[in-house]
N, C-alpha and C positions, 0 to 999 in steps of 0.2 A: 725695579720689579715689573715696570710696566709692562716695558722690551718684550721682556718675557712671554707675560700674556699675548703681546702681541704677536709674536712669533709663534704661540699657538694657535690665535684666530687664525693668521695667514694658512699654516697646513691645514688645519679644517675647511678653509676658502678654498685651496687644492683638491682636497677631496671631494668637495662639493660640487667644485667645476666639474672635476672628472668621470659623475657618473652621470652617463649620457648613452645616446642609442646604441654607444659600443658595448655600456654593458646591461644594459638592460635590453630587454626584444619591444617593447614599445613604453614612450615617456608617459608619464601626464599628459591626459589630455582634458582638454575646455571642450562642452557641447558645440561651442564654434567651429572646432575642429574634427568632431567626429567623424566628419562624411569623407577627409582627406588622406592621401598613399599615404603610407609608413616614413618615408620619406621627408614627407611635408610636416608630420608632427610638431618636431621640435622647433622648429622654426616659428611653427604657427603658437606654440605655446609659451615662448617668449613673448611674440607680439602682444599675446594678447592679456596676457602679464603685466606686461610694459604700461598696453594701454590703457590696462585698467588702473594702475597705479599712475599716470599721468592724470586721468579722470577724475580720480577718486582726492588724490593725494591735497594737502591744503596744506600750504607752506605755512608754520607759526609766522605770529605779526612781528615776532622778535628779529628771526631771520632776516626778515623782508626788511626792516627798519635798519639794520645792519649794515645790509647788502650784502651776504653773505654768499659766499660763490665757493661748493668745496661739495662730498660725499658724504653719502650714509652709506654705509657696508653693513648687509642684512645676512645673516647667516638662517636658512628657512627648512623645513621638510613639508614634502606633502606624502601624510602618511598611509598604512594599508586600505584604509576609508576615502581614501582620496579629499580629504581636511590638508589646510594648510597650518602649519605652526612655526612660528618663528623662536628658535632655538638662541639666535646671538645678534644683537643692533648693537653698534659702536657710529657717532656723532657724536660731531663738537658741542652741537645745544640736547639737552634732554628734551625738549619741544618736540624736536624732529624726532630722536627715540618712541616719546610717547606716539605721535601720528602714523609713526609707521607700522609700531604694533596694532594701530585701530585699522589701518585701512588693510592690513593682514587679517585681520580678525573679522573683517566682511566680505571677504572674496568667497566666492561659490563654492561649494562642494564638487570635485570633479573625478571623472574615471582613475584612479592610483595608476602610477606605474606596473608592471608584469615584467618576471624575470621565471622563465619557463613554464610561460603563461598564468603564475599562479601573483597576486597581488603582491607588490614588497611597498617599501617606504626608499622614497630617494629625497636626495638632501642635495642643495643648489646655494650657491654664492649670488648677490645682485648688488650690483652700486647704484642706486639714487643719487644722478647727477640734481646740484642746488644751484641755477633756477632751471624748475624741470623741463626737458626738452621732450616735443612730441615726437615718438617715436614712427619708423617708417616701416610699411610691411613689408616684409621680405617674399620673393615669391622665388620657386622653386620649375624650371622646366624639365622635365626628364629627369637625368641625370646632373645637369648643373649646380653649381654651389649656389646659396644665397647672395643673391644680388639685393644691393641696397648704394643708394647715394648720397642717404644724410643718417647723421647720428643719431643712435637711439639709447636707448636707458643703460644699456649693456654695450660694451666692449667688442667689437666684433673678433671675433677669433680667425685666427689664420688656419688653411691646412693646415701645416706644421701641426700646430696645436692638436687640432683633430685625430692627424698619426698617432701622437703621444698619447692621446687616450683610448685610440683604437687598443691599444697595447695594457689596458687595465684587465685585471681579474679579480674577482674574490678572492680576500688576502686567507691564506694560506696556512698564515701562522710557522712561516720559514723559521722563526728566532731559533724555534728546539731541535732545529739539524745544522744549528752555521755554527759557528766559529767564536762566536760570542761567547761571555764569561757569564757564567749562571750567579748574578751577585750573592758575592759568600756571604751569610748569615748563619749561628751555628744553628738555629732552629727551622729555619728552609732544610741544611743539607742533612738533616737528622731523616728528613723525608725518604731518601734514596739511601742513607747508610751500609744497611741492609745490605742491599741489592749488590751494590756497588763490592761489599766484603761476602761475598759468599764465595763460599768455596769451591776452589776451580777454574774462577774467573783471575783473567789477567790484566785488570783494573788497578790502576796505581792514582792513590787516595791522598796522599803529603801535599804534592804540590799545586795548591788553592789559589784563585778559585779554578772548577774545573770548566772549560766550555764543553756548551749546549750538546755537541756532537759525542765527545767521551762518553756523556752519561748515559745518551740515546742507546748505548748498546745494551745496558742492563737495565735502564729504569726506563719508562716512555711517558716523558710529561708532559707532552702536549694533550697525550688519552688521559691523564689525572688531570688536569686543569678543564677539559669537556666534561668530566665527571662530575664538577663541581659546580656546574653551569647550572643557571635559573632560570626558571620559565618566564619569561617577559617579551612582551612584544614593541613598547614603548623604546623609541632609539637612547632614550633618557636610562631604561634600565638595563638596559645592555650596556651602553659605557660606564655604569656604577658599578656592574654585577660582573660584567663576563667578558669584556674588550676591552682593546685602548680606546682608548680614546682619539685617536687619528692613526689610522692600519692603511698601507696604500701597498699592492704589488702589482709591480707592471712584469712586461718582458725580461729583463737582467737587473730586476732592482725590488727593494721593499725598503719599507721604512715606517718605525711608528712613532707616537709622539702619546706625550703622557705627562698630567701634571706631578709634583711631586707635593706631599704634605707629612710636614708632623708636628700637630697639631694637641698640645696637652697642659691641664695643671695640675696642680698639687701644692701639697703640704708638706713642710721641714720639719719633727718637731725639736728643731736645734735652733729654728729663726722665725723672726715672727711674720716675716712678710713671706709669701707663698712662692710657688717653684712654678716654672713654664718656658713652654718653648715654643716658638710661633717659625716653621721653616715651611716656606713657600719653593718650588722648583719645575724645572723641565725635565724629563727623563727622553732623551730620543735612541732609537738602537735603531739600526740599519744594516742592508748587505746589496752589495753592487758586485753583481758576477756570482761569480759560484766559489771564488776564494776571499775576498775582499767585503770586511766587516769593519763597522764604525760605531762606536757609545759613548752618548755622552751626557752628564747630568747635572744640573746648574742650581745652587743651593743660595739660596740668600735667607738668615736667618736671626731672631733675636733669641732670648733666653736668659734665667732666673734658674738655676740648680738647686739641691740640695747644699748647706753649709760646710759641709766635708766637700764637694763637688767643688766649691767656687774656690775654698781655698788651695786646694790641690792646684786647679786652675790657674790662679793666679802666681802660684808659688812656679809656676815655669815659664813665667813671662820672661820675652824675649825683650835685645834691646829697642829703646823709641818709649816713644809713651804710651802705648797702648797696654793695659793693663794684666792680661790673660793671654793665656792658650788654652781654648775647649780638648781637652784629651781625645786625641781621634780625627780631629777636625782642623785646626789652626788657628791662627792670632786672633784675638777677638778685639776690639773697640770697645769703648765705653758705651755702653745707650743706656739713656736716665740718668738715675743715680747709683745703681745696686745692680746692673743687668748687661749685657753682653752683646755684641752685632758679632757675628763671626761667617759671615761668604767664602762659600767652599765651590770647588770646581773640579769634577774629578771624566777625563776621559782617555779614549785609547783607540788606536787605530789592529787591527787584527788582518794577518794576511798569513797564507794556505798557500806556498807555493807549491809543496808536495803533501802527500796524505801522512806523510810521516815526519812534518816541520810546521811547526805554527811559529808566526814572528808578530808579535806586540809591542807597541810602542806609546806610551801615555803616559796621564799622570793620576796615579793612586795608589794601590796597596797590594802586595804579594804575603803568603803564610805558606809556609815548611810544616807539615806534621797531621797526624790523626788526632790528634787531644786537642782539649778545650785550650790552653796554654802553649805555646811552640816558644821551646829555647832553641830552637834554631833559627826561624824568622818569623816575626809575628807580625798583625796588623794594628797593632794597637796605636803607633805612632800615626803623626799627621800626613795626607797624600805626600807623593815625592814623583818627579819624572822617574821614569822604567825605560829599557828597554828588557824586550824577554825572549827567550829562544828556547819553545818546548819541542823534542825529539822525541816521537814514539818504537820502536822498530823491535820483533822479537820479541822477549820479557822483561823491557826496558825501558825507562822512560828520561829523559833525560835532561835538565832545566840551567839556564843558565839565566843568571837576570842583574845588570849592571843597573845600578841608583844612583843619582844624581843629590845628595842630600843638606841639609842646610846644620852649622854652629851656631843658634841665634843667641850666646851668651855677650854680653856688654865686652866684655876682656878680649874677645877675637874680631870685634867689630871695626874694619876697615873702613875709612869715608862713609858710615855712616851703612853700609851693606854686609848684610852677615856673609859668613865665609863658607865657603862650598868647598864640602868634602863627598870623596867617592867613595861605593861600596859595590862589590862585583862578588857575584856566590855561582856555586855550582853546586849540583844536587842531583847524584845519579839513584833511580827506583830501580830495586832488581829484584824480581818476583822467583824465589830461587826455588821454590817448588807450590803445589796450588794451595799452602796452608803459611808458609812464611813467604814475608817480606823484609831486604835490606835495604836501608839508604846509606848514602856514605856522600857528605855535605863539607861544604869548605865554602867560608867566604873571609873579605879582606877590608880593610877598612882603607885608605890615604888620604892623605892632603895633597894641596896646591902648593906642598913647598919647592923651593928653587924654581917656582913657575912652569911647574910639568904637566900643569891641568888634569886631562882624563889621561893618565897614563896608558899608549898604547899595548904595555907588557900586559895590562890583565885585559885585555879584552880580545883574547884566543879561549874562546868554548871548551877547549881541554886539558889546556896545562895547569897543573898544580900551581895553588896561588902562593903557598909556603915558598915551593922554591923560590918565585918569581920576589918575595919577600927578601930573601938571602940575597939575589943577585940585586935590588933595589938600595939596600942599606937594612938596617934591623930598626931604624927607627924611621922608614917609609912607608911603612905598613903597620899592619895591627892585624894578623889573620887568626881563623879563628877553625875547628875541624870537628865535625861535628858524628853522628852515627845515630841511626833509628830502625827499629825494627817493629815488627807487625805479626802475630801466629795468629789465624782462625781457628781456636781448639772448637769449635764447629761451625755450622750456619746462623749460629745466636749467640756465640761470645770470641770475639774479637778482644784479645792481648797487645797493646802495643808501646811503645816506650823509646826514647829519646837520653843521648850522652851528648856530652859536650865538654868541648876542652879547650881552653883559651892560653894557656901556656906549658909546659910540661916538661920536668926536672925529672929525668928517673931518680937521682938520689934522694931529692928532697919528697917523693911519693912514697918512696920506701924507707925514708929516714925513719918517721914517727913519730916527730915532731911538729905534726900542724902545720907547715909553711904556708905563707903567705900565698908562696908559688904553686902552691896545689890550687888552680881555679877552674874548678868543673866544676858540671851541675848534671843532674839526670831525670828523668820523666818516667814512673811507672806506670801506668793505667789501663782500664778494664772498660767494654761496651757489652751492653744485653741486650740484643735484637728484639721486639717481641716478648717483652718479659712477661715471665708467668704464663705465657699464651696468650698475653692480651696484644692485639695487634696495634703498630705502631705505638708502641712504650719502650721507650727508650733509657734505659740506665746506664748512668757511667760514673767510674769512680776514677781518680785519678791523684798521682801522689807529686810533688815538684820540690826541689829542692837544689840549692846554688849556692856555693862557699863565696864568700866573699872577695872582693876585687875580680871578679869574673865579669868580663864585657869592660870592664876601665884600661886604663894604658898612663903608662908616664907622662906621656904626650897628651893633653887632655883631648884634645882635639881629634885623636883617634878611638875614642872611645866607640861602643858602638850604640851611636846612639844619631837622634835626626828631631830638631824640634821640638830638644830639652826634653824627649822621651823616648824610654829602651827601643831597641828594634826588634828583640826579642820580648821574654817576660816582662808584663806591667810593673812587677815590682826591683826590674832591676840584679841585684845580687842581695848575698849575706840572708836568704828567708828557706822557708821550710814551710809546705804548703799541701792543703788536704781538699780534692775539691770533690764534689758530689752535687750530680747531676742527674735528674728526673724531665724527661719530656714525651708528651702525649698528642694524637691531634686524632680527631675524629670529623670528617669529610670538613665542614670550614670552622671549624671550634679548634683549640689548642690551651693547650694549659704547659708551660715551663718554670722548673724549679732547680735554686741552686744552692746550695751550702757551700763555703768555703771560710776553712780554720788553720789559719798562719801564726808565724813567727817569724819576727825581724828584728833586723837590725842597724836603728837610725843613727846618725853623727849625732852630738848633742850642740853641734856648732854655739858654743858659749867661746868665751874669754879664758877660762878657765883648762876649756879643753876642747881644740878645736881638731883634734885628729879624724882622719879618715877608716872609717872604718868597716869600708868595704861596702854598703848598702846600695851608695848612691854613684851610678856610672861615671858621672861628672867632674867627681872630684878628683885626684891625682893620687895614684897609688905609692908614690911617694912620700904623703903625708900620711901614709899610713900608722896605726897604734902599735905597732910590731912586726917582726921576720917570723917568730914562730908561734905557737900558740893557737892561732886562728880558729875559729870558730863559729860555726854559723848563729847567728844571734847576738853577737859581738855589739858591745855599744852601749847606744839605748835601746834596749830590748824589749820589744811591742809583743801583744799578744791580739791578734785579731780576729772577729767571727763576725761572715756575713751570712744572712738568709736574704732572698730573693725568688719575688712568686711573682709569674707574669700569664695571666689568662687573657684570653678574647675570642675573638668574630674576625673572619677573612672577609673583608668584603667585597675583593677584588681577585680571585686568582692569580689573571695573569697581570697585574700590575703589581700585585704581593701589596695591596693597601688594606689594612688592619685594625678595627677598635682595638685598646687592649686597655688592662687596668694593671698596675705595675704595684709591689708593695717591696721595699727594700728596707731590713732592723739591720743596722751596723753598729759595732761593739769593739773600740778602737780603744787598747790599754796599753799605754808606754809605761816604762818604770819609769821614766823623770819627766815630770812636764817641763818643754822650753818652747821656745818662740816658734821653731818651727816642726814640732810633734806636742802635738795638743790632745786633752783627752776627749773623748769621742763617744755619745751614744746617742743612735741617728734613726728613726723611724718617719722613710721618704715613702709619701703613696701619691699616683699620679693615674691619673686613665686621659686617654685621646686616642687621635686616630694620625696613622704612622704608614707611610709608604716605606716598607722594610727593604733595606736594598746594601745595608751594611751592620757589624758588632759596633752595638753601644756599650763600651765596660764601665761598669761603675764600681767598680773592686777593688778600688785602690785603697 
């Protein structure tokens, strides 16, 4: 974790080097230097920097008794007051920390820097070479560079160098016109909903997340995110309140840098010891050219759930000893006794070669659909390499995305390495008048048998993956065809809803007999723009519902599944599910609210009776409990109600970092308790502070 940090001092040391007479009209200046050209400033305000920290400076006796020969890296501002403050010291002894904070903390008050003659605060990088050396003055004739012929406190720069910061401007805030992915969260995209669905517009909304540019044409976030901005002058409250944290744009390039946290406790009242999560990170996003975008975010985390949380968790442990999979995130470790290590790493490369082709390539998470829930792709399983191919042209939009995904059960596990299967979909949007919307979606599951690896048949952007299915063999594949549609009945309620169909028997659909082979599922649901007139309120109700053996395969291994979790719905097959949705936000306040009341149906995996019976993706639809009959709630049959209330404070705009207080009552009734369906009544409450930047579902 150190790494980490340190890799954010370094781009702060970046930016601090860089702002210099290129971009400021004149530096800091020392009464020493008042009387000298424009020219000579900078030069003279190092030295005399320099010299006053070689003067001043008093090596600790600890050093000196050492012999210790090495840097202090001072990260410093001298603010609109022309005050110096030291913002970041890193050294090996805290001696030298603490002295150099004192001998900062006695330097002069001097003239602030000016950038359109009016006062700003500028920020500088210095290494205190250990033992200090007397610095040399630099002198300046005319036009000439700084001449010097012995070493001084600072690094002498080269041109070069100099070019590269000629080339600096106030960053801009490029992210909300590139190419970048606006990280999906349903309570961010609830923001732009609206906008995005109103009528008229030729906006295509399924295929999540959307980048920064799509949105630009109806919603303008960079003008809401200035909205929300706070009056402060302190560099300290601007990177809390209203900036990253490290913003740099030159000539053909930007880049920012940004910690990550989500930081929270709470109470189980299922367990006696308390819930928490402690995740430290890097968030960087970048764009080189005017096609070419870069993100990426580095998580290292511990954590304590809720008791429904941890056994879910643990109940999809892959093989090895590591005990867990956090849902969403990946394999966790043990840390302590009772608690979880789970390091996550999610990034992607983004390229623009035409205005109507984005290509992506990383590793994280893709979602199909307008609803809270997607049976057609959802994000709920753990990252996965991607590559993606969005086409926009006409009233079209058109998405291809081939997965790289992992078996990690013990039974497929080869020398000790889970087995890698592929998944490849296509999803065409057809805006077929300004109040409906079609999708029409297919994707395929395979293995690595006969050692065919990535099969090059599905990786053509157009051809039907069924067919390609038939010509493969029928047990090469696993595809799956899906259908979604969208009506604005006006500018405040939005209709839209999702089918799906994993195998398909005309006989056995129109027998009447229940067949096993009937496995589809369907999505009804409803959004209310502005409800009541109150601006940004958000209502949605939506209905889910999936017959059993849907998403499984004979072949377990083709199921659709990635990391002992659906790729689609949380729960899988065999439920019947009611969700309802309330969100609000007022300039940096938010309030989110959810209900959801199911039915399911678990295996009761005993000795007695260990059939399949359709719930769970994993199992083989082969062990099934019958050919006809079938029934949604088959089994052990659960009756589930969740409520979940999630209020806070935005503290960050554009980094989306968040207080929030969370309260979750879960109400988990199986008709037969056994080992792995237990009965359940769960009241989780947690508050902390959350750099929001993906869905946490806790709805299992």
């Amino acid at each position: 974790m150190k790494r980490i940090w340190l890799v954010t001092f370094l781009f702060i040391s970046l930016i601090g080097n860089t702002q210099t007479l290129s971009t400021y009209e004149k530096p800091p200046v020392f009464s020493e230097c008042d009387s000298l050209a424009l020219e000579q400033l900078k030069p003279c305000f190092n030295y005399t920097l320099n010299n006053f920290i070689f003067k001043n400076f008093q090596v600790p006796q600890i050093v000196t008794d050492e012999e210790y020969k090495g840097d202090v890296q001072v990260l410093f501002e001298v603010d609109k007051k022309g005050e110096f403050k030291v913002v970041y010291v890193d050294a090996i002894y805290d001696e030298l920390k603490e002295e150099t904070k004192r001998v900062f903390g006695v330097l002069p008050k001097i003239k602030p820097a000016t950038y359109n003659g009016k006062p700003t605060f500028v920020q500088y990088s210095l290494s205190i070479s250990i033992p200090l050396t007397e610095p040399v003055k630099e002198t300046i004739e005319s036009n000439d560079e700084p001449k010097s012929d012995e070493a001084s406190l600072n690094t002498t720069l080269s041109n070069e160098f100099d070019a590269v910061n000629a080339e600096l401007k106030p960053y801009e805030k490029l992210e909300y016109s590139s190419q970048l992915n606006i990280p999906f969260t349903h309570s961010y995209y609830a923001r732009f909903d609206d906008e995005m669905n109103a009528i008229g517009t030729n906006s295509h909304t399924a295929a999540k997340p959307f980048v920064y540019s799509d949105v630009a044409r109806y919603y303008d976030i960079k003008a809401e995110k200035e909205s929300l901005a706070k009056e402060t002058d302190s560099w300290l409250g601007r990177k809390l309140y209203n900036e990253h944290l490290v913003e740099v744009q030159g000539k053909d390039y930007w880049f920012t840098v940004d910690p990550i946290l989500d930081l929270q406790v709470g109470a189980d009242s299922e367990a006696d010891d308390g819930t928490w999560n402690n995740t430290r990170g890097v968030f960087i996003q970048a764009g080189l050219g005017k096609r070419f975008n870069l993100s990426a975010s580095v998580y290292e985390s511990q954590g304590r759930f809720a008791d429904y949380f941890n056994r879910y968790a643990e109940s999809l442990r892959a093989f090895g000893p590591d005990p867990a999979i956090i849902p969403g995130r990946g394999i966790a470790k043990r840390f302590k006794e009772n608690s979880y290590d789970y390091p996550v790493v999610e990034a992607y490369l983004s390229y623009t070669p035409a205005d109507i082709l984005n290509i992506q390539f990383g590793h994280g998470k893709n979602f199909i659909g307008d609803g809270y829930r997607s049976l057609l792709q959802s994000d709920v399983a753990s990252p996965y390499p991607f590559l993606k191919l969005n086409a926009s042209f006409w009233k079209i939009k058109y998405t291809s995305t081939w997965m790289w995904l992992k078996d990690v059960r013990p039974e497929v596990v080869e020398d000790k390495a889970f087995l890698t299967k592929y998944m490849a979909n296509h999803y065409l949007s057809w805006n077929v008048s300004k109040r409906l919307n079609i999708g029409l979606f297919e994707s395929v599951m395979w293995a690595d048998d006969n050692g065919r690896g990535f099969d090059v048949n599905y990786l053509n952007p157009i051809i039907f993956f069924r067919a390609i299915e038939f010509q493969t063999g029928q047990g090469a594949g696993n595809a799956i065809l899906g259908l979604s549609g969208k009506y604005k009945w006006n500018n405040k309620v939005n209709l839209y809803g999702q089918f799906i169909i994993d195998e398909f028997s005309l006989s056995d659909v129109t027998g009447g007999n229940k067949s096993w082979k009937n496995k589809f599922g369907f999505q009804l649901g409803a959004k209310y723009f502005n409800a009541f007139k109150v601006d940004n309120l958000l209502l949605q109700a939506e209905y889910n519902q999936v017959r059993p053996y849907t998403y499984s395969h004979n072949t377990e291994i083709l199921n659709y599944g990635h990391f002992n979790q659906p790729m689609a719905h949380l729960w899988g097959a065999n439920f019947r599910e009611l969700v309802l949705i309330g969100r609000y936000n007022y300039k940096r306040w938010f309030a989110d609210a959810k209900i959801i009341i199911g039915q399911r149906g678990f295996d009761f995996n005993t000795e007695e009776d260990s059939f399949a019976y359709g719930g769970d993706i994993y199992t083989n639809e082969n062990d099934r409990v019958g050919d006809t009959g079938i029934t949604i709630g088959q089994g052990n049959k659960t009756n589930s109600f969740m409520w979940e209330q999630q209020m806070g404070y935005l503290v960050n705009p554009e980094t989306n970092l968040k207080l929030f207080a969370n309260i979750i009552f879960r109400d988990f009734n199986p008709g037969a308790i056994t080992a792995t369906t237990m009965d359940s009544n769960t009241l989780w409450f947690s508050i902390g502070v959350r750099t929001d930047l993906f869905n946490w579902y806790n709805d299992f």
